[in-house]
C-alpha positions in Angstrom: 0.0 0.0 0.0 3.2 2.2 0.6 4.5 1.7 -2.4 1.0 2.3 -4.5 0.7 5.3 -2.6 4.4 6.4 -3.3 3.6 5.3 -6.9 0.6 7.8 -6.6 2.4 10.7 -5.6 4.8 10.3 -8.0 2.6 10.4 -10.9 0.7 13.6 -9.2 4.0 15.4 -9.3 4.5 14.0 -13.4 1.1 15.1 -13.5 1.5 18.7 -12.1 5.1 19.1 -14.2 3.7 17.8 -17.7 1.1 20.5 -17.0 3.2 23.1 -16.1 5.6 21.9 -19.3 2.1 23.0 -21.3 1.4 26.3 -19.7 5.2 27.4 -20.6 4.4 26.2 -24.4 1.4 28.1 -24.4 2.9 31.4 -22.7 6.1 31.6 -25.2 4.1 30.1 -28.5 0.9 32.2 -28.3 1.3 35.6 -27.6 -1.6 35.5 -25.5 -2.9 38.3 -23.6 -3.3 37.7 -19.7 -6.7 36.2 -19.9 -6.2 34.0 -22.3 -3.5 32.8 -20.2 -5.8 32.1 -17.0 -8.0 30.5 -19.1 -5.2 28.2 -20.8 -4.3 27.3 -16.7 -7.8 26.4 -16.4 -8.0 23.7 -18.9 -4.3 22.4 -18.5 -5.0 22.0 -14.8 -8.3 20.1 -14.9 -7.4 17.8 -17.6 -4.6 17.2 -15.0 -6.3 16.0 -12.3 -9.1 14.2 -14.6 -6.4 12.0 -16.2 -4.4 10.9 -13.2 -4.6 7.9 -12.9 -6.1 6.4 -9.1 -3.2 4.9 -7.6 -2.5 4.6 -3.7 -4.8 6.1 -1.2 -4.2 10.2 -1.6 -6.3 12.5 0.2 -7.9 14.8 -2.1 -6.1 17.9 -0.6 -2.9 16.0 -1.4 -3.2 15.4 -4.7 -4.5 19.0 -5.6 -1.4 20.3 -3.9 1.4 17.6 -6.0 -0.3 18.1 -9.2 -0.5 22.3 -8.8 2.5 22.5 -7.7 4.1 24.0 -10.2 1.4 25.9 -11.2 1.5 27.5 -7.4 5.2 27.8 -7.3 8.0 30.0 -8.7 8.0 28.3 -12.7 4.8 30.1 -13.8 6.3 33.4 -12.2 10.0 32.7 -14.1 7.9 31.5 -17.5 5.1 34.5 -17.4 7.2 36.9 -16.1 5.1 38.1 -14.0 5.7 39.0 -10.5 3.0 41.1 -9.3 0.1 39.0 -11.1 1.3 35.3 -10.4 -1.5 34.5 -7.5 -4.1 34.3 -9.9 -2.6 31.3 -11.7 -1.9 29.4 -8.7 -5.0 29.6 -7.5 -6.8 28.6 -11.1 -4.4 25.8 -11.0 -5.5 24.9 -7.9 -9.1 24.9 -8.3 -9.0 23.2 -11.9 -6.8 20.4 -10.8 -9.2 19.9 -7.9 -12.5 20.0 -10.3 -10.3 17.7 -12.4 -10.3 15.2 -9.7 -13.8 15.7 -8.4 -15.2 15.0 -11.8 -13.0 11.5 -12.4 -13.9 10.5 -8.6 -17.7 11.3 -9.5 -17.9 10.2 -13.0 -19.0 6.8 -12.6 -21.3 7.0 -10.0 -23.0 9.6 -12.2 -26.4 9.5 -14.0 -26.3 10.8 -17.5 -27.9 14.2 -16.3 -25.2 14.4 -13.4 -22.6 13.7 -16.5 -23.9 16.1 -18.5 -23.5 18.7 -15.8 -19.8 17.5 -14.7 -19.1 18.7 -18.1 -20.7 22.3 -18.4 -19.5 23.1 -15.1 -15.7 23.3 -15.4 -16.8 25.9 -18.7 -18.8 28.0 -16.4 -16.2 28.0 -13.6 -13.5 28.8 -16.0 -15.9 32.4 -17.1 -16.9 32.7 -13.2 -12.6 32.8 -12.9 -12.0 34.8 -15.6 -14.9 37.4 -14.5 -13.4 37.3 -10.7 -9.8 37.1 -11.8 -10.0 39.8 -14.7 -13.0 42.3 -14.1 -11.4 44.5 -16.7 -12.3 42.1 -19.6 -15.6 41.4 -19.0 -16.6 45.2 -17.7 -17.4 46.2 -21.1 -18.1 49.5 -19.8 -14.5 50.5 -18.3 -13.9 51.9 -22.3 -15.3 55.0 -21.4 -13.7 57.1 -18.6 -14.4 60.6 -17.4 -13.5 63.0 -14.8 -10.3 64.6 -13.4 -7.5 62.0 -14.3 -5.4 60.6 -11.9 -2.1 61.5 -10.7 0.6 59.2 -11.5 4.7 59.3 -11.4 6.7 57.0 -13.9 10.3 56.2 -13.7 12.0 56.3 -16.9 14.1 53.5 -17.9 17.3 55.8 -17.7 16.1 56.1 -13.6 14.9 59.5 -13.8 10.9 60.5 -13.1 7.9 61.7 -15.1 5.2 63.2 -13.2 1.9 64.3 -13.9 2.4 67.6 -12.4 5.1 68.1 -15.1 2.7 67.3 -18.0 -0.4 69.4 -17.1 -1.9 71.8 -19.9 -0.7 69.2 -22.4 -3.1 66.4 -24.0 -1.7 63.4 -22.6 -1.4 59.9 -24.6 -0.8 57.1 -22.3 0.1 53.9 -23.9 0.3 51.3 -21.1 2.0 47.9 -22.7 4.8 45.1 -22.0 7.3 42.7 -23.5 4.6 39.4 -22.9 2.2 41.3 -24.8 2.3 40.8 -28.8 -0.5 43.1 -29.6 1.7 45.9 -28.0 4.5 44.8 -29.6 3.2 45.4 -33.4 2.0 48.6 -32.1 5.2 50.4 -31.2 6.1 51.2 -34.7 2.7 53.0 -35.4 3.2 54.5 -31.8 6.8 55.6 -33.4 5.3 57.6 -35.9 2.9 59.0 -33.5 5.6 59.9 -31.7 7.4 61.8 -34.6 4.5 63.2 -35.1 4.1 65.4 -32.2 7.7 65.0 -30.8 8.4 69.3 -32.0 4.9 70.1 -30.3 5.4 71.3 -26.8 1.1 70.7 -25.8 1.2 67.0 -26.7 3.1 64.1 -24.6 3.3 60.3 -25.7 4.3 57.5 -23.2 4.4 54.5 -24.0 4.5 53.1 -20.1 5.0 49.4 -19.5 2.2 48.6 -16.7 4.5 47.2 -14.1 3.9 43.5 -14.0 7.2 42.6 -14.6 10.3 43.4 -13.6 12.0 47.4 -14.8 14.7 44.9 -16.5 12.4 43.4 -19.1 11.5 46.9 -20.3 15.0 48.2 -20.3 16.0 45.2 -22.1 13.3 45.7 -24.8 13.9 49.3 -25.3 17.7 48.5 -25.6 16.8 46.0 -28.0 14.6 48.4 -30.4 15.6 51.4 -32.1 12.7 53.5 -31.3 12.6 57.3 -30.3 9.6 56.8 -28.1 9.4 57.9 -24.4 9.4 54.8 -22.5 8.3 54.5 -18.8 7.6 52.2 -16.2 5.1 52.3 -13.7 6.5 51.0 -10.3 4.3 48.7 -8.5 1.6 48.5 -11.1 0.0 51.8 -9.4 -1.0 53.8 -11.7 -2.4 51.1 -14.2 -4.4 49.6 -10.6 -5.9 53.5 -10.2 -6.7 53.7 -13.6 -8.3 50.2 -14.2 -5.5 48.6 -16.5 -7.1 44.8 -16.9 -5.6 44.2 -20.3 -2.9 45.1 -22.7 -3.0 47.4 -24.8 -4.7 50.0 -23.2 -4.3 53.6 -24.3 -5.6 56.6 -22.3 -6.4 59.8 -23.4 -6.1 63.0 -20.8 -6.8 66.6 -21.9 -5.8 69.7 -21.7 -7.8 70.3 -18.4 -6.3 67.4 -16.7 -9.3 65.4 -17.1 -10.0 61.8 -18.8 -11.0 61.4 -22.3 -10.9 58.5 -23.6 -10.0 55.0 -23.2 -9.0 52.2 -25.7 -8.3 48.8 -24.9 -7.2 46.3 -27.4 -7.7 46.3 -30.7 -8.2 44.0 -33.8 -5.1 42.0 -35.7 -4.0 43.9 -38.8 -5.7 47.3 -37.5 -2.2 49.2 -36.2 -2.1 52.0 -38.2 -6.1 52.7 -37.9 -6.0 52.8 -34.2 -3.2 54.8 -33.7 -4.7 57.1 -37.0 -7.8 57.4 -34.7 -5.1 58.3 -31.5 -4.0 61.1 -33.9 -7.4 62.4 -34.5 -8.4 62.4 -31.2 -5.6 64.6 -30.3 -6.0 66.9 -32.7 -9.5 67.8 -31.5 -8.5 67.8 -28.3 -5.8 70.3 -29.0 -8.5 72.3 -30.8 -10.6 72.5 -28.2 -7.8 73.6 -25.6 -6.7 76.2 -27.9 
Protein backbone atom coordinates (compact mmCIF):
# COMPACT_ATOMS: atom_id res chain seq x y z
CA UNK A 1 0.00 0.00 0.00
CA UNK A 2 3.16 2.15 0.65
CA UNK A 3 4.46 1.67 -2.39
CA UNK A 4 1.00 2.32 -4.53
CA UNK A 5 0.74 5.31 -2.64
CA UNK A 6 4.37 6.45 -3.29
CA UNK A 7 3.58 5.28 -6.91
CA UNK A 8 0.59 7.84 -6.60
CA UNK A 9 2.41 10.66 -5.64
CA UNK A 10 4.78 10.33 -7.98
CA UNK A 11 2.56 10.38 -10.91
CA UNK A 12 0.73 13.56 -9.21
CA UNK A 13 3.98 15.42 -9.35
CA UNK A 14 4.54 13.99 -13.41
CA UNK A 15 1.06 15.14 -13.51
CA UNK A 16 1.55 18.72 -12.06
CA UNK A 17 5.15 19.09 -14.17
CA UNK A 18 3.67 17.82 -17.66
CA UNK A 19 1.13 20.49 -16.96
CA UNK A 20 3.17 23.15 -16.13
CA UNK A 21 5.63 21.86 -19.30
CA UNK A 22 2.11 22.97 -21.35
CA UNK A 23 1.44 26.28 -19.72
CA UNK A 24 5.19 27.37 -20.61
CA UNK A 25 4.42 26.24 -24.36
CA UNK A 26 1.38 28.13 -24.44
CA UNK A 27 2.92 31.38 -22.71
CA UNK A 28 6.10 31.61 -25.22
CA UNK A 29 4.13 30.06 -28.46
CA UNK A 30 0.93 32.22 -28.30
CA UNK A 31 1.34 35.59 -27.55
CA UNK A 32 -1.61 35.53 -25.46
CA UNK A 33 -2.85 38.27 -23.56
CA UNK A 34 -3.34 37.73 -19.65
CA UNK A 35 -6.72 36.23 -19.87
CA UNK A 36 -6.19 33.97 -22.34
CA UNK A 37 -3.52 32.84 -20.23
CA UNK A 38 -5.85 32.11 -17.00
CA UNK A 39 -8.03 30.47 -19.12
CA UNK A 40 -5.17 28.22 -20.82
CA UNK A 41 -4.29 27.26 -16.74
CA UNK A 42 -7.78 26.40 -16.39
CA UNK A 43 -8.00 23.71 -18.93
CA UNK A 44 -4.31 22.40 -18.48
CA UNK A 45 -5.00 22.04 -14.80
CA UNK A 46 -8.26 20.13 -14.88
CA UNK A 47 -7.42 17.77 -17.59
CA UNK A 48 -4.56 17.20 -14.96
CA UNK A 49 -6.33 16.03 -12.32
CA UNK A 50 -9.11 14.24 -14.59
CA UNK A 51 -6.44 12.04 -16.18
CA UNK A 52 -4.37 10.87 -13.25
CA UNK A 53 -4.61 7.92 -12.91
CA UNK A 54 -6.08 6.40 -9.08
CA UNK A 55 -3.21 4.90 -7.61
CA UNK A 56 -2.51 4.57 -3.72
CA UNK A 57 -4.78 6.09 -1.22
CA UNK A 58 -4.17 10.15 -1.57
CA UNK A 59 -6.28 12.47 0.17
CA UNK A 60 -7.85 14.77 -2.07
CA UNK A 61 -6.07 17.87 -0.59
CA UNK A 62 -2.87 15.97 -1.44
CA UNK A 63 -3.20 15.42 -4.70
CA UNK A 64 -4.52 19.03 -5.57
CA UNK A 65 -1.41 20.34 -3.87
CA UNK A 66 1.39 17.57 -6.00
CA UNK A 67 -0.34 18.11 -9.17
CA UNK A 68 -0.53 22.31 -8.80
CA UNK A 69 2.52 22.47 -7.71
CA UNK A 70 4.15 23.98 -10.18
CA UNK A 71 1.39 25.87 -11.19
CA UNK A 72 1.49 27.51 -7.37
CA UNK A 73 5.22 27.81 -7.32
CA UNK A 74 7.97 30.02 -8.70
CA UNK A 75 8.02 28.29 -12.65
CA UNK A 76 4.77 30.06 -13.77
CA UNK A 77 6.32 33.41 -12.22
CA UNK A 78 9.99 32.70 -14.11
CA UNK A 79 7.86 31.51 -17.45
CA UNK A 80 5.06 34.53 -17.39
CA UNK A 81 7.22 36.89 -16.08
CA UNK A 82 5.11 38.07 -13.95
CA UNK A 83 5.73 39.03 -10.53
CA UNK A 84 2.99 41.14 -9.33
CA UNK A 85 0.08 38.99 -11.07
CA UNK A 86 1.32 35.27 -10.44
CA UNK A 87 -1.52 34.47 -7.51
CA UNK A 88 -4.10 34.26 -9.87
CA UNK A 89 -2.55 31.29 -11.71
CA UNK A 90 -1.91 29.43 -8.74
CA UNK A 91 -4.99 29.64 -7.52
CA UNK A 92 -6.84 28.59 -11.12
CA UNK A 93 -4.40 25.81 -10.99
CA UNK A 94 -5.47 24.90 -7.91
CA UNK A 95 -9.06 24.88 -8.29
CA UNK A 96 -8.99 23.24 -11.91
CA UNK A 97 -6.82 20.37 -10.77
CA UNK A 98 -9.21 19.88 -7.92
CA UNK A 99 -12.47 20.02 -10.34
CA UNK A 100 -10.26 17.71 -12.45
CA UNK A 101 -10.32 15.16 -9.74
CA UNK A 102 -13.82 15.65 -8.35
CA UNK A 103 -15.18 15.04 -11.83
CA UNK A 104 -12.95 11.54 -12.42
CA UNK A 105 -13.85 10.46 -8.64
CA UNK A 106 -17.73 11.28 -9.49
CA UNK A 107 -17.92 10.17 -12.99
CA UNK A 108 -18.96 6.76 -12.57
CA UNK A 109 -21.34 6.96 -9.96
CA UNK A 110 -22.99 9.65 -12.21
CA UNK A 111 -26.40 9.49 -14.04
CA UNK A 112 -26.28 10.83 -17.49
CA UNK A 113 -27.85 14.20 -16.32
CA UNK A 114 -25.18 14.37 -13.44
CA UNK A 115 -22.56 13.70 -16.48
CA UNK A 116 -23.86 16.12 -18.52
CA UNK A 117 -23.53 18.74 -15.81
CA UNK A 118 -19.83 17.47 -14.70
CA UNK A 119 -19.14 18.66 -18.07
CA UNK A 120 -20.67 22.26 -18.44
CA UNK A 121 -19.47 23.06 -15.13
CA UNK A 122 -15.69 23.32 -15.41
CA UNK A 123 -16.79 25.85 -18.69
CA UNK A 124 -18.76 28.03 -16.39
CA UNK A 125 -16.20 28.00 -13.57
CA UNK A 126 -13.54 28.85 -16.00
CA UNK A 127 -15.91 32.36 -17.10
CA UNK A 128 -16.95 32.71 -13.16
CA UNK A 129 -12.60 32.78 -12.87
CA UNK A 130 -12.01 34.82 -15.56
CA UNK A 131 -14.89 37.42 -14.48
CA UNK A 132 -13.44 37.33 -10.66
CA UNK A 133 -9.81 37.13 -11.78
CA UNK A 134 -10.01 39.79 -14.74
CA UNK A 135 -13.03 42.26 -14.11
CA UNK A 136 -11.38 44.52 -16.68
CA UNK A 137 -12.25 42.10 -19.64
CA UNK A 138 -15.65 41.42 -18.95
CA UNK A 139 -16.59 45.21 -17.69
CA UNK A 140 -17.40 46.16 -21.15
CA UNK A 141 -18.05 49.52 -19.81
CA UNK A 142 -14.48 50.47 -18.31
CA UNK A 143 -13.90 51.86 -22.34
CA UNK A 144 -15.27 55.02 -21.37
CA UNK A 145 -13.71 57.14 -18.57
CA UNK A 146 -14.44 60.65 -17.44
CA UNK A 147 -13.49 62.98 -14.85
CA UNK A 148 -10.34 64.56 -13.36
CA UNK A 149 -7.48 61.99 -14.28
CA UNK A 150 -5.37 60.59 -11.87
CA UNK A 151 -2.13 61.50 -10.72
CA UNK A 152 0.58 59.19 -11.52
CA UNK A 153 4.71 59.26 -11.39
CA UNK A 154 6.71 57.04 -13.90
CA UNK A 155 10.30 56.22 -13.70
CA UNK A 156 12.01 56.27 -16.89
CA UNK A 157 14.13 53.45 -17.86
CA UNK A 158 17.33 55.77 -17.65
CA UNK A 159 16.12 56.09 -13.62
CA UNK A 160 14.91 59.54 -13.84
CA UNK A 161 10.90 60.47 -13.11
CA UNK A 162 7.95 61.71 -15.14
CA UNK A 163 5.19 63.23 -13.18
CA UNK A 164 1.92 64.32 -13.90
CA UNK A 165 2.41 67.57 -12.35
CA UNK A 166 5.05 68.14 -15.08
CA UNK A 167 2.65 67.31 -18.04
CA UNK A 168 -0.36 69.44 -17.12
CA UNK A 169 -1.89 71.76 -19.85
CA UNK A 170 -0.73 69.21 -22.43
CA UNK A 171 -3.06 66.44 -23.97
CA UNK A 172 -1.71 63.38 -22.56
CA UNK A 173 -1.41 59.88 -24.58
CA UNK A 174 -0.75 57.14 -22.33
CA UNK A 175 0.10 53.87 -23.93
CA UNK A 176 0.27 51.33 -21.14
CA UNK A 177 2.04 47.93 -22.71
CA UNK A 178 4.82 45.13 -22.04
CA UNK A 179 7.32 42.73 -23.51
CA UNK A 180 4.60 39.44 -22.87
CA UNK A 181 2.16 41.30 -24.78
CA UNK A 182 2.35 40.83 -28.85
CA UNK A 183 -0.54 43.07 -29.58
CA UNK A 184 1.69 45.95 -27.97
CA UNK A 185 4.54 44.79 -29.56
CA UNK A 186 3.22 45.39 -33.35
CA UNK A 187 1.96 48.65 -32.09
CA UNK A 188 5.20 50.45 -31.24
CA UNK A 189 6.05 51.20 -34.69
CA UNK A 190 2.70 52.99 -35.41
CA UNK A 191 3.22 54.48 -31.82
CA UNK A 192 6.84 55.63 -33.36
CA UNK A 193 5.35 57.62 -35.87
CA UNK A 194 2.89 58.99 -33.50
CA UNK A 195 5.60 59.93 -31.71
CA UNK A 196 7.45 61.78 -34.65
CA UNK A 197 4.53 63.16 -35.14
CA UNK A 198 4.13 65.35 -32.23
CA UNK A 199 7.70 64.96 -30.75
CA UNK A 200 8.38 69.31 -31.96
CA UNK A 201 4.95 70.05 -30.31
CA UNK A 202 5.44 71.25 -26.81
CA UNK A 203 1.06 70.75 -25.84
CA UNK A 204 1.25 66.98 -26.71
CA UNK A 205 3.14 64.10 -24.60
CA UNK A 206 3.32 60.34 -25.66
CA UNK A 207 4.32 57.49 -23.23
CA UNK A 208 4.44 54.48 -23.97
CA UNK A 209 4.49 53.08 -20.11
CA UNK A 210 5.00 49.42 -19.46
CA UNK A 211 2.20 48.60 -16.72
CA UNK A 212 4.49 47.19 -14.09
CA UNK A 213 3.87 43.55 -14.01
CA UNK A 214 7.17 42.63 -14.62
CA UNK A 215 10.25 43.41 -13.64
CA UNK A 216 12.04 47.38 -14.76
CA UNK A 217 14.73 44.89 -16.51
CA UNK A 218 12.42 43.36 -19.11
CA UNK A 219 11.46 46.89 -20.31
CA UNK A 220 14.98 48.17 -20.34
CA UNK A 221 16.04 45.17 -22.08
CA UNK A 222 13.28 45.69 -24.81
CA UNK A 223 13.91 49.28 -25.30
CA UNK A 224 17.66 48.54 -25.58
CA UNK A 225 16.76 46.01 -28.02
CA UNK A 226 14.63 48.36 -30.38
CA UNK A 227 15.55 51.40 -32.13
CA UNK A 228 12.72 53.48 -31.32
CA UNK A 229 12.57 57.25 -30.34
CA UNK A 230 9.62 56.83 -28.12
CA UNK A 231 9.39 57.89 -24.38
CA UNK A 232 9.39 54.80 -22.54
CA UNK A 233 8.26 54.53 -18.79
CA UNK A 234 7.60 52.22 -16.16
CA UNK A 235 5.10 52.33 -13.72
CA UNK A 236 6.52 51.03 -10.31
CA UNK A 237 4.30 48.75 -8.52
CA UNK A 238 1.62 48.48 -11.05
CA UNK A 239 -0.01 51.77 -9.39
CA UNK A 240 -1.04 53.76 -11.72
CA UNK A 241 -2.42 51.09 -14.17
CA UNK A 242 -4.39 49.57 -10.65
CA UNK A 243 -5.89 53.53 -10.22
CA UNK A 244 -6.68 53.72 -13.61
CA UNK A 245 -8.29 50.19 -14.22
CA UNK A 246 -5.52 48.64 -16.50
CA UNK A 247 -7.09 44.78 -16.90
CA UNK A 248 -5.58 44.25 -20.34
CA UNK A 249 -2.95 45.07 -22.73
CA UNK A 250 -3.02 47.43 -24.81
CA UNK A 251 -4.71 50.04 -23.19
CA UNK A 252 -4.30 53.63 -24.34
CA UNK A 253 -5.61 56.58 -22.25
CA UNK A 254 -6.42 59.77 -23.36
CA UNK A 255 -6.06 63.03 -20.80
CA UNK A 256 -6.82 66.55 -21.91
CA UNK A 257 -5.83 69.73 -21.72
CA UNK A 258 -7.82 70.34 -18.37
CA UNK A 259 -6.32 67.38 -16.74
CA UNK A 260 -9.33 65.44 -17.05
CA UNK A 261 -9.97 61.76 -18.78
CA UNK A 262 -11.03 61.37 -22.32
CA UNK A 263 -10.92 58.46 -23.59
CA UNK A 264 -9.99 54.96 -23.15
CA UNK A 265 -8.97 52.22 -25.66
CA UNK A 266 -8.27 48.82 -24.95
CA UNK A 267 -7.25 46.28 -27.40
CA UNK A 268 -7.71 46.34 -30.66
CA UNK A 269 -8.17 43.98 -33.82
CA UNK A 270 -5.11 41.99 -35.66
CA UNK A 271 -4.05 43.92 -38.79
CA UNK A 272 -5.67 47.28 -37.49
CA UNK A 273 -2.24 49.17 -36.19
CA UNK A 274 -2.11 51.97 -38.22
CA UNK A 275 -6.10 52.66 -37.87
CA UNK A 276 -5.98 52.81 -34.16
CA UNK A 277 -3.18 54.83 -33.75
CA UNK A 278 -4.69 57.15 -37.03
CA UNK A 279 -7.84 57.44 -34.71
CA UNK A 280 -5.14 58.28 -31.52
CA UNK A 281 -3.99 61.14 -33.87
CA UNK A 282 -7.40 62.42 -34.54
CA UNK A 283 -8.36 62.42 -31.20
CA UNK A 284 -5.61 64.64 -30.32
CA UNK A 285 -6.01 66.94 -32.72
CA UNK A 286 -9.51 67.78 -31.49
CA UNK A 287 -8.53 67.78 -28.31
CA UNK A 288 -5.82 70.26 -28.97
CA UNK A 289 -8.50 72.35 -30.83
CA UNK A 290 -10.60 72.54 -28.20
CA UNK A 291 -7.81 73.61 -25.59
CA UNK A 292 -6.67 76.21 -27.87
Amino acid sequence: MVKETLIGAALDLFMGLAACAAVFGLVKLGNLEYHQIAAGVAVIYFLAGLVRPDRGDLPLVLRVILISLFGCGGTLMMVGGIITLWAPYAVTALLFSAIGILVRRSWLRLSAVGRLTALISPVLAAALAGWLLFPGYFDFASTHISGPAIDFEFVTLDGSTIAAEDLKGKVILLDYWDTHCGPCRKLMPEMERLQERYQDDPRVSILVVNAGWEPLEEAREYANENDYSLTFAYDPGAQASRAMKVWELPTTILIDTDFNFHSKHIAYEPGEEAAIVAHYEEVIEELLAKGG
